[in-house]
C-alpha positions in Angstrom: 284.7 127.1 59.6 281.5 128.5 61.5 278.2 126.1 60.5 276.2 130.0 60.7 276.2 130.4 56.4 274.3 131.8 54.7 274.8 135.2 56.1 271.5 137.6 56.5 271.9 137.9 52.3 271.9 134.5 51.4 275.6 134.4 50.4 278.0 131.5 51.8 281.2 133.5 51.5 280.8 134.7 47.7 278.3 132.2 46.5 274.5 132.2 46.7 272.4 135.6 47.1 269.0 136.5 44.8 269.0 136.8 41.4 265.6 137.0 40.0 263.2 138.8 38.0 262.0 141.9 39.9 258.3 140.5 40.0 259.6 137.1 42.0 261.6 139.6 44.6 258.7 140.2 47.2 257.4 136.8 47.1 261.2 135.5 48.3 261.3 138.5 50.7 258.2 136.6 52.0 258.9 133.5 52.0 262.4 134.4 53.6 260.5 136.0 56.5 258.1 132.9 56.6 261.0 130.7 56.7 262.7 133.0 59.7 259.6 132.4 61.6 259.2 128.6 61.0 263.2 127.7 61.5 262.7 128.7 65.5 259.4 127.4 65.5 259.1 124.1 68.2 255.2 124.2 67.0 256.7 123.7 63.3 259.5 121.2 63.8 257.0 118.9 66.0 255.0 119.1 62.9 257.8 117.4 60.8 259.3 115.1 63.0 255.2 113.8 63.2 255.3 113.5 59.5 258.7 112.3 59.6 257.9 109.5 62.0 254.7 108.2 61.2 254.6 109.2 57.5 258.1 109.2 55.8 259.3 106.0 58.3 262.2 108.0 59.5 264.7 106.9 61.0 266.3 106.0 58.1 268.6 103.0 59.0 272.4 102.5 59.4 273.4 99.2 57.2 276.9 97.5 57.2 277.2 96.5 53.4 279.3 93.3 54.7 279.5 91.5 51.5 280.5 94.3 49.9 283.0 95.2 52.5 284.9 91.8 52.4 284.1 91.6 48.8 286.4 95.1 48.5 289.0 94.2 51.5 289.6 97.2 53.0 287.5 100.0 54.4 284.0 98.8 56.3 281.5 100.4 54.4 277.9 101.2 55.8 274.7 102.8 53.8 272.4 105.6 55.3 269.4 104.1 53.7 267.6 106.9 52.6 266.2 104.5 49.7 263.7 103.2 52.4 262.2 106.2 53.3 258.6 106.8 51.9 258.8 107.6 48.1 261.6 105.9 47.9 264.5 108.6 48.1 265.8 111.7 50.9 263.9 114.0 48.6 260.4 113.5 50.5 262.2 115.0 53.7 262.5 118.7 52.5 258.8 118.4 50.5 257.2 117.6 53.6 259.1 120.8 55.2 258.4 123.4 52.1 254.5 121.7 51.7 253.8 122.7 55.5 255.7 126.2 54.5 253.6 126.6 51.7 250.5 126.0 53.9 251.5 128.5 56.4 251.6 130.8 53.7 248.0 130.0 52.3 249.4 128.5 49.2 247.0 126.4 46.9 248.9 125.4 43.8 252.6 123.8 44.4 254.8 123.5 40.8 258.6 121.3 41.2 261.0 120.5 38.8 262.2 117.1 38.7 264.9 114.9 36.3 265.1 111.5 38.0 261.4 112.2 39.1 262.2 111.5 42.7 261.4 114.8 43.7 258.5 115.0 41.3 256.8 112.1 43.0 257.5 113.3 46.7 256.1 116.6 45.6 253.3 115.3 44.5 252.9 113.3 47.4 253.2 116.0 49.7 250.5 117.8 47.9 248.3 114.7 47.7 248.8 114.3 51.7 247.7 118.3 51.8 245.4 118.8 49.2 247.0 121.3 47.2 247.3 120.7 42.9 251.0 120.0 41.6 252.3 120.6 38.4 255.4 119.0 37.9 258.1 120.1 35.3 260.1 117.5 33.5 262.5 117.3 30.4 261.1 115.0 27.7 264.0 113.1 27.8 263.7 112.4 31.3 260.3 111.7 30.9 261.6 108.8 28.6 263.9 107.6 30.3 262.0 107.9 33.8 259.0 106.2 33.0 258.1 104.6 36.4 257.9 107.9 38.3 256.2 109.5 35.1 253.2 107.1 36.1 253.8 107.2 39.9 253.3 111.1 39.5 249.9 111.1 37.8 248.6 108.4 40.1 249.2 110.8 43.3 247.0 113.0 40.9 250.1 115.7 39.5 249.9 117.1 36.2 253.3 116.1 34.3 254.2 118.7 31.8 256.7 117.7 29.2 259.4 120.7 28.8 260.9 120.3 24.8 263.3 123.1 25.1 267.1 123.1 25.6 268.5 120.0 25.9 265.1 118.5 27.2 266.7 117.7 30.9 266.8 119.0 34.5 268.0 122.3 33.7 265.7 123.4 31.3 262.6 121.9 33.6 264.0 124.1 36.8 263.4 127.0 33.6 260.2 126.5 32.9 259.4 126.5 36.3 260.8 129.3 37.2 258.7 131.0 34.1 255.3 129.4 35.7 256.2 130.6 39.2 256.7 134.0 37.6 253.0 134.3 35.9 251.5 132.8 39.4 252.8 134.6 42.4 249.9 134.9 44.2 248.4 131.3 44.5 251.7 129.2 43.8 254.8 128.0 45.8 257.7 126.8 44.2 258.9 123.5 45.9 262.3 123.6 44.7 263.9 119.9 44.3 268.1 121.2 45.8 269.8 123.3 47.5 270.1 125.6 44.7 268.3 128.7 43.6 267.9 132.1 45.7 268.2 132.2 49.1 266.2 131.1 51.4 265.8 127.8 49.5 269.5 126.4 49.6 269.6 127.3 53.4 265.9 125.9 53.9 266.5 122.5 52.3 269.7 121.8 53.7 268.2 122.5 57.1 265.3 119.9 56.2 267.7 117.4 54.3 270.1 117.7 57.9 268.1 115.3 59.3 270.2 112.6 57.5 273.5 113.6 59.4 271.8 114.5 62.3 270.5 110.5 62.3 273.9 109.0 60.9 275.9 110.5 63.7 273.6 109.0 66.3 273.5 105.6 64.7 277.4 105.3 63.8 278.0 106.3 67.8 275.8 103.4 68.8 277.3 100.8 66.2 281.0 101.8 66.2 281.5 104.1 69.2 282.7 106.7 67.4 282.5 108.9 64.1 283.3 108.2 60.8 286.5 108.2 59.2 284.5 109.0 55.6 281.2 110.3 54.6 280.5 110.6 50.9 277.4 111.3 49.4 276.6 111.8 45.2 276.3 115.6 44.1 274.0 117.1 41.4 272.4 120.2 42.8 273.4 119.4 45.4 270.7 117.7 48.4 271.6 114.6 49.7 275.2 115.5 50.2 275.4 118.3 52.0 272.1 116.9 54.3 274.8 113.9 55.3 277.8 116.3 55.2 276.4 119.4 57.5 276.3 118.0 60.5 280.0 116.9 60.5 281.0 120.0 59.0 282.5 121.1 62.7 284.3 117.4 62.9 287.2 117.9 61.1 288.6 114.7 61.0 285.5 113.6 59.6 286.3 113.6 55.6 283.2 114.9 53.8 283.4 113.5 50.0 280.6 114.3 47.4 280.7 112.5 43.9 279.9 114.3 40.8 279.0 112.6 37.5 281.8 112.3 35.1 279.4 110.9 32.2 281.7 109.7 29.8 284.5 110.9 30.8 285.7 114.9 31.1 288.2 114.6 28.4 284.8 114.7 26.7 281.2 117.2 26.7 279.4 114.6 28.1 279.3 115.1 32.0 278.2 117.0 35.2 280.8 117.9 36.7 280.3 121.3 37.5 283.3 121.7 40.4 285.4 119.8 38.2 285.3 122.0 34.9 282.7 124.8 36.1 283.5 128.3 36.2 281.9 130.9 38.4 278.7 132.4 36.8 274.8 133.4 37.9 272.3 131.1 36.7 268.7 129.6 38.2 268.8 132.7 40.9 272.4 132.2 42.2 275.9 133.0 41.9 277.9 129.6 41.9 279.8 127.5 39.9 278.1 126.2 36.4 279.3 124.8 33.6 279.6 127.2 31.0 281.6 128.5 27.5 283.8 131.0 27.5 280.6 133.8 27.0 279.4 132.6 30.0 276.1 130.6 28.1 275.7 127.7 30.2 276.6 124.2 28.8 274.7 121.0 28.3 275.3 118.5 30.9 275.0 114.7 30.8 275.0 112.1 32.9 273.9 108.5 32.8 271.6 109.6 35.8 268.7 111.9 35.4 269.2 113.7 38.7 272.8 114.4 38.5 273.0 116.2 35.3 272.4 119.5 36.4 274.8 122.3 35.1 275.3 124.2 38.4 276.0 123.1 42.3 274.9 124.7 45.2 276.2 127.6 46.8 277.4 125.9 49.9 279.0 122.9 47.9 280.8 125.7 45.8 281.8 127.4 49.5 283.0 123.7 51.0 284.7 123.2 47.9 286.7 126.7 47.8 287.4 126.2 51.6 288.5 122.8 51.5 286.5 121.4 54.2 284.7 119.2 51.4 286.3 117.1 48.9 284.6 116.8 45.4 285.7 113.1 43.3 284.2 111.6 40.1 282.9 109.1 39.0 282.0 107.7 35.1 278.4 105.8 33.8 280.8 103.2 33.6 281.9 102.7 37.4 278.5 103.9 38.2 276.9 101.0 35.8 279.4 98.5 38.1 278.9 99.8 41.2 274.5 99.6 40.5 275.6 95.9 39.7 277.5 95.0 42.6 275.4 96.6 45.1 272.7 94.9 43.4 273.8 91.2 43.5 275.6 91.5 46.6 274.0 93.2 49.2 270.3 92.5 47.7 269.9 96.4 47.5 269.3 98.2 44.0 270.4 101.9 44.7 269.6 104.6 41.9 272.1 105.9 39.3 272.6 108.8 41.2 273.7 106.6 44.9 275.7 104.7 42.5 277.9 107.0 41.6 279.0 107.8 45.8 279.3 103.8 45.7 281.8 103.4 43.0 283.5 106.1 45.0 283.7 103.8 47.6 284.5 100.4 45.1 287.4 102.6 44.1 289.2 103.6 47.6 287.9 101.2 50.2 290.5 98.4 49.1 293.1 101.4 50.0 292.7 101.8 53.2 292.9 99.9 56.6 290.4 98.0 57.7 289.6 99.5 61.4 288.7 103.1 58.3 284.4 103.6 58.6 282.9 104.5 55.5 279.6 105.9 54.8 277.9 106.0 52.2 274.7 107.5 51.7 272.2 105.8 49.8 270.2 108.4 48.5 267.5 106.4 46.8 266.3 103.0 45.2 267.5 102.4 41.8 263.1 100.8 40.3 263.2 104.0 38.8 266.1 103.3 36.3 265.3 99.8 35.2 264.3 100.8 31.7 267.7 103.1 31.6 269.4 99.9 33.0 267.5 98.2 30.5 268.3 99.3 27.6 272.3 99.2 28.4 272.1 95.6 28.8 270.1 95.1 25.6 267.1 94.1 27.3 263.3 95.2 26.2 260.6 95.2 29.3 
């Protein structure tokens, strides 16, 4: 497999391309041009690595999870702590790309989608660092259950709107944005939280979300000589993963494995895994795989974690996937709810719900295989945001 997808159209193989409303078209045909420009641009990428360094704290840092690791008896496990970056999760590293993007473009008004509100808050960080207003989508259910960024938004000064419609989650948020972006084309960029959606975006955040494989593979050289055996990272859209999985994607004997959220099991309605039980279909300006009836109406997802249940996967995830060069596993709120614990009382790190779910990968395999096997996992963000989620399942009131 050639690491040169998407081709000129967007498409990685079959999956991706532009579905939009005809109104939207030119504005993409800009910002694909824009993008073009910027993605050659040593001016550009000096600009991020500033921000990067000085702002977001990268590098990120390379942790061997010991205790866990002889706690499991089998494969030595490290984190890619993107939990300690600024804002607490990877998402800050493609809102500082898209927010300089959005500048160059003479942008004013930024609007984002967000379901665990990690996004949300770097978007509205980004803007406050920039100056430019934010309005932030966000299910009312999320809203609920993600109280701590709720307030962390309007602090950096974003307006949180409340979206009641559908099943009141990430997918019906990434809607209504899409309707605002629609009614503002000329003064409003839409800082899109995955690697999802028309092209350019799933090719422009996975180039800015790279920087986490890019960093992992320097680090695991200097602190084991060699490359991993296994990288695994959660999947929702769709963002962390393939940031820690595209580098590798040339070193085959490199295992690439994302986690999708198998909510209460898919012998029941209640999960996310779209590569699992998804079907092909166009939704949210793409052609990938979303889970869908037989009509092709697109499903309600659920997931313990408000990031992961998204109905849909991003085009490249759907290529990996039909390719075989990724692997795509599962895991339930249940092992997800362990593995939060564990990492919690073990290692002195509380990941989010959505890292959780790549960790109980790990709790489930790493007593498999031999020790001298180098697992990574990728920490894709703290878990303060979940605590009243967390909460509640334990029967206790904050």
């Amino acid at each position: 497999m050639k690491t040169v997808f998407p081709d000129d159209r967007g498409y990685y193989n079959e999956f991706g391309g532009v579905f939009l409303p005809e109104t939207l078209i030119p504005l993409v045909e800009t910002l694909t041009g824009e993008w073009n420009k910027a993605k050659v641009s040593d001016e550009f990428w000096s600009m991020i690595n500033y921000y990067h360094k000085y702002y977001t704290g990268r590098p990120s840092p390379l942790y061997y999870a010991e205790r866990l690791t002889k706690k499991l008896g089998g494969a030595k496990i490290y984190f890619k702590r993107e939990d300690l970056n600024h804002t607490g999760a990877h998402k800050i590293n493609h809102c500082i790309g898209q927010i300089l993007l959005a500048k160059k473009m003479g942008k004013t008004r930024i609007i984002a989608e967000t379901g665990a509100g990690q996004h949300g808050v770097a978007a509205a960080t980004a803007a406050a660092l920039f100056g430019l207003k934010c309005v932030v989508y966000m299910g009312e259910i999320d809203i609920e259950r993600q109280k701590p960024n709720v307030f962390r938004m309007k602090l950096l000064g974003a307006d949180v709107t409340s979206v009641k419609d559908g099943s009141k989650t990430l997918k019906d948020a990434v809607t209504a944005a899409m309707q605002d972006w629609v009614t503002n084309v000329d003064d409003t960029y839409y800082l899109l939280g995955s690697v999802m959606g028309p092209h350019p975006y799933p090719e422009m955040i996975r180039t800015f979300q790279s920087v986490i494989g890019q960093e992992l593979k320097t680090q695991i050289l200097e602190a084991e000589n060699r490359l991993p055996d296994t990288v695994t990272a959660c999947v929702g859209g769709g963002s962390n993963s393939i940031g820690i999985f595209y580098p590798f994607i040339e070193d085959k004997e490199v295992k690439l494995v994302g986690v999708e959220a198998a909510g209460l099991g898919l012998n029941t309605d209640k999960h996310a895994a779209t590569l699992a039980k998804g079907t092909k279909g166009i939704f949210h300006g793409m052609l990938s795989y979303f889970i869908q009836d037989d009509d092709g109406q697109i499903t309600e997802p659920y997931s313990i974690s408000a990031g992961l249940d998204y109905p849909g996967i991003g085009p490249e995830h759907a290529m990996l996937k039909q390719t075989g060069r990724a692997i795509y596993d599962l895991a339930t709120d249940e092992e997800a709810l362990n593995a939060f614990h564990l990492t919690s009382q073990l290692e002195g790190i509380i990941p989010a719900l959505e890292s959780s779910h790549a960790i109980a990968y790990a709790i489930r395999t790493a007593p498999k295989l031999p020790k001298e096997h180098i697992m990574v996992v990728n920490l894709s963000g703290r878990g303060d945001k979940d605590i009243f989620a967390i909460a509640d399942r334990m029967g206790v009131k904050l």
